[in-house]
C-alpha positions in Angstrom: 19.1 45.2 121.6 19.1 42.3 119.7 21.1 38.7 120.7 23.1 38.9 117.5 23.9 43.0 117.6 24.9 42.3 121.0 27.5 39.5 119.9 28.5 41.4 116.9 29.7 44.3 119.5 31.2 42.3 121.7 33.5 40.7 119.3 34.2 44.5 118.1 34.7 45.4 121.2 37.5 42.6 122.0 39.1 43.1 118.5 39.7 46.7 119.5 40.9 45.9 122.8 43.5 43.1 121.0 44.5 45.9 118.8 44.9 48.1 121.4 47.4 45.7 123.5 49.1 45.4 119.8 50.1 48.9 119.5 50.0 50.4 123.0 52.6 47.9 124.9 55.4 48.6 122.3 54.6 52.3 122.0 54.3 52.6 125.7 58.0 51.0 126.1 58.8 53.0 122.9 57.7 56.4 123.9 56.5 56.2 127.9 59.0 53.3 129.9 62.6 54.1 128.2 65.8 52.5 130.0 67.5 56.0 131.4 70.8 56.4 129.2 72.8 59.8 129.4 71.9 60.5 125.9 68.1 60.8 126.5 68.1 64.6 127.2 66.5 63.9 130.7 67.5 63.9 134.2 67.4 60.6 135.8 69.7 57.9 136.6 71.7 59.6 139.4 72.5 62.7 137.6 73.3 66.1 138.6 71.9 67.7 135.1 70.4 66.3 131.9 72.4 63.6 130.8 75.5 64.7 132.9 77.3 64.1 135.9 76.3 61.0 138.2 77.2 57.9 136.2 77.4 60.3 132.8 80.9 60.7 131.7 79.7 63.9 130.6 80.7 66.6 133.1 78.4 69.4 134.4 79.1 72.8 133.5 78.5 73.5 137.2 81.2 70.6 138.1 84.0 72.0 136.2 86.1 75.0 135.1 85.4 75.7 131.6 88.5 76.3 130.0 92.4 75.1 130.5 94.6 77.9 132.3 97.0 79.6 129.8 100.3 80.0 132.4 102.5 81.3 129.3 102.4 82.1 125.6 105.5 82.9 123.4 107.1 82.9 119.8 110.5 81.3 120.1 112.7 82.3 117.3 114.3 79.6 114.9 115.7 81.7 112.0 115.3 83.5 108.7 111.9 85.0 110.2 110.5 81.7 111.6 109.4 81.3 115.0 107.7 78.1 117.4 104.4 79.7 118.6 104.3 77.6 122.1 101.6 77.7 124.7 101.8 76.4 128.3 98.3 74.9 129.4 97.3 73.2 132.6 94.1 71.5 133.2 92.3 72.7 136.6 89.8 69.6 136.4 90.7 66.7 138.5 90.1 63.4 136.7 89.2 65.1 133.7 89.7 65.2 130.1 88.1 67.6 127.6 87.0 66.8 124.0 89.3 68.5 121.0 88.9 72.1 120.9 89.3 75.2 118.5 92.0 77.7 119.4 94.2 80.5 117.8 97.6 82.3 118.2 97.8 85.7 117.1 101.0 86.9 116.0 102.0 91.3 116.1 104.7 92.9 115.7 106.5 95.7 117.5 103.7 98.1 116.7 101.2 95.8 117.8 99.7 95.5 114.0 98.2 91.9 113.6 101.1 89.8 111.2 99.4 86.4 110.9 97.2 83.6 112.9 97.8 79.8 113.6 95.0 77.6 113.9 94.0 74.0 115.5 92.9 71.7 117.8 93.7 69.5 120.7 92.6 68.7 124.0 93.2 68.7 127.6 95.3 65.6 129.2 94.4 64.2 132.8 95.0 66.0 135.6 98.5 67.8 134.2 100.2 70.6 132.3 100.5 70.6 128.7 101.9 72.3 125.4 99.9 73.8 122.3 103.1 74.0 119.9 102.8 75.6 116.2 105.6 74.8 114.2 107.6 77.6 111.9 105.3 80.7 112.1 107.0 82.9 109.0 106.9 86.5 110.3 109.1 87.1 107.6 111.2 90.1 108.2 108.8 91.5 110.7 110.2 91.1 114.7 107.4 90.1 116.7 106.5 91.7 119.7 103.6 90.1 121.0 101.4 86.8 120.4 98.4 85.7 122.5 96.2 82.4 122.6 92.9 81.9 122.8 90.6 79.0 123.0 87.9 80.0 120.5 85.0 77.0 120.9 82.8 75.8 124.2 84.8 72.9 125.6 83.2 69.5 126.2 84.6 68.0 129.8 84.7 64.0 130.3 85.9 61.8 133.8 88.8 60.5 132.3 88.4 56.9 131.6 91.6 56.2 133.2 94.6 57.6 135.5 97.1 60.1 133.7 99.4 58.0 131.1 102.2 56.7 133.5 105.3 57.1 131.9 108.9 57.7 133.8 110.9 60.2 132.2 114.1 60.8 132.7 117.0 63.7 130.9 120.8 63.7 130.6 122.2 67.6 131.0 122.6 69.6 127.2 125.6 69.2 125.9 127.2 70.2 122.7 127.6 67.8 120.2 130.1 69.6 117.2 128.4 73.0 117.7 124.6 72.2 118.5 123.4 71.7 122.3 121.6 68.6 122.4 119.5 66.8 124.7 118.4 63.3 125.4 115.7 62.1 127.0 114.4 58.2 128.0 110.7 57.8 128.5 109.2 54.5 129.8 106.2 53.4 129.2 104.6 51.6 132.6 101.4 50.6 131.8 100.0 47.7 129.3 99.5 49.9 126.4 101.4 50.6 122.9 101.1 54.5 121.9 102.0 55.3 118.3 102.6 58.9 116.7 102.7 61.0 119.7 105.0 64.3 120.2 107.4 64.8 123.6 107.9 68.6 124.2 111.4 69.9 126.4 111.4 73.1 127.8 114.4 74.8 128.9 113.7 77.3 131.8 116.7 80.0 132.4 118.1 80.8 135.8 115.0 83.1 136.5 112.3 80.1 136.0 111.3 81.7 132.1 110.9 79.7 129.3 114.1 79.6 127.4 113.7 77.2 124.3 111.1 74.4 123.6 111.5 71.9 121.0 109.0 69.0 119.9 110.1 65.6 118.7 107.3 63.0 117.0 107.8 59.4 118.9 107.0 56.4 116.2 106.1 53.8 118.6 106.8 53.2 122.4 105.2 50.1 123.5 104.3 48.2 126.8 107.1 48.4 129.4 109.2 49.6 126.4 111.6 52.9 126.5 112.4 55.1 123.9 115.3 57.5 123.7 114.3 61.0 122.0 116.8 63.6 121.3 116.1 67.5 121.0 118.6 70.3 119.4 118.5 73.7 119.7 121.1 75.2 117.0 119.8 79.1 118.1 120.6 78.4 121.7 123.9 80.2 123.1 123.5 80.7 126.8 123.6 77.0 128.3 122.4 78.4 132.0 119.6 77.1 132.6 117.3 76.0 136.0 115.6 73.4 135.4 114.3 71.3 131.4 110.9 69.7 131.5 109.9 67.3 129.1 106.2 66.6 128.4 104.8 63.7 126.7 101.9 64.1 124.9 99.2 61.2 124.1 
């Protein structure tokens, strides 16, 4: 081989190899030497599945149980054929919140035929029980005799980013004001934050531990250290017996 073919391939030969560093480092850190995330669809880190568990907020199906227990559903009747479809949830997950989820109510009557549905979506608190409340169902002169509630899309489960909202609450007895028992209630807020637009639920359980009446009031504001004094009414309720009224905050 001649001198000058020889030089002309090795200067060919070093171009390619220049190239070569060019492209391959970055695609080899591109494609090949990614940092582990829990978003990379991979098991690494110290996770106990793909992108879950371990340091993933992200719970593992095999970590959790998959849905919120339903303790209770009811229609509580307001009047002229309206009724507060309420559901009594608690979460069996221990330092864990889900992501919003689908769920129904479905409303029958005394012969069990289908009168209506109710729609929406929340999601699970920390580590406590909660309410799924739908406002002035219109059965219309139908009486209902059964509802039920279902959770009707795969729920999500993250470690909850911190401990269960600490707020102190505390409840006077119901007493009638005019003609309408009343009841008032003062939360306080313990912790550093502001919460804005949430709903406080009071249940009212009779002398046999059942669900008597439930009534939901929207909170504007409560801020850091700050109280607030919410007040519920139940103009349908007659028999004042009761065991025990729980009041449940919901952020």
């Amino acid at each position: 081989m001649k001198w000058s073919t020889q030089k002309q391939l090795s200067y060919g030969i070093i171009f390619l190899l220049i190239i070569a560093i060019i492209v391959g480092i970055p695609t080899y850190f591109t494609f090949f030497n990614k940092t582990p995330t829990c978003f990379d669809n991979r098991q690494n880190q110290n996770e106990t599945g793909p992108d879950c568990g371990g340091v993933c907020s992200k719970a593992c199906i095999a970590d959790v149980i998959e849905n919120p227990i339903v303790l209770w559903s009811r229609a509580f009747p307001i009047a002229n054929g309206k009724n507060n479809l309420v559901a009594y949830l608690q979460n069996p997950n221990i330092d864990y919140v889900s992501e919003p989820f689908t769920y129904i109510f479905n409303v029958f009557d005394q012969n069990n035929v289908l009168i209506g549905s109710r729609e929406g979506v929340i999601s699970a608190p920390y580590d406590k029980n909660f309410v799924v409340f739908e406002q002035a169902f219109d059965a219309g002169q139908r009486p209902i005799g059964k509802i039920t509630f279902d959770i009707t899309s795969k729920i999500t489960w993250r470690k909850s980013p911190s401990q269960n909202t600490k707020f102190s609450v505390s409840s006077d007895q119901i007493v009638v004001v005019g003609s309408t028992p009343t009841l008032t209630s003062t939360i306080t807020n313990k912790t550093v934050n502001t919460y804005s637009n949430f709903y406080v639920v009071a249940i009212v359980y009779d002398v046999d531990g059942n669900a008597m009446v439930v009534s939901r009031t929207l909170v504007d504001e409560l801020r850091s250290s700050g109280k607030v004094i919410v007040v519920f009414t139940w103009p349908y309720l007659t028999n004042l017996k009761y065991s025990k009224i729980e009041i449940l905050p919901r952020i």
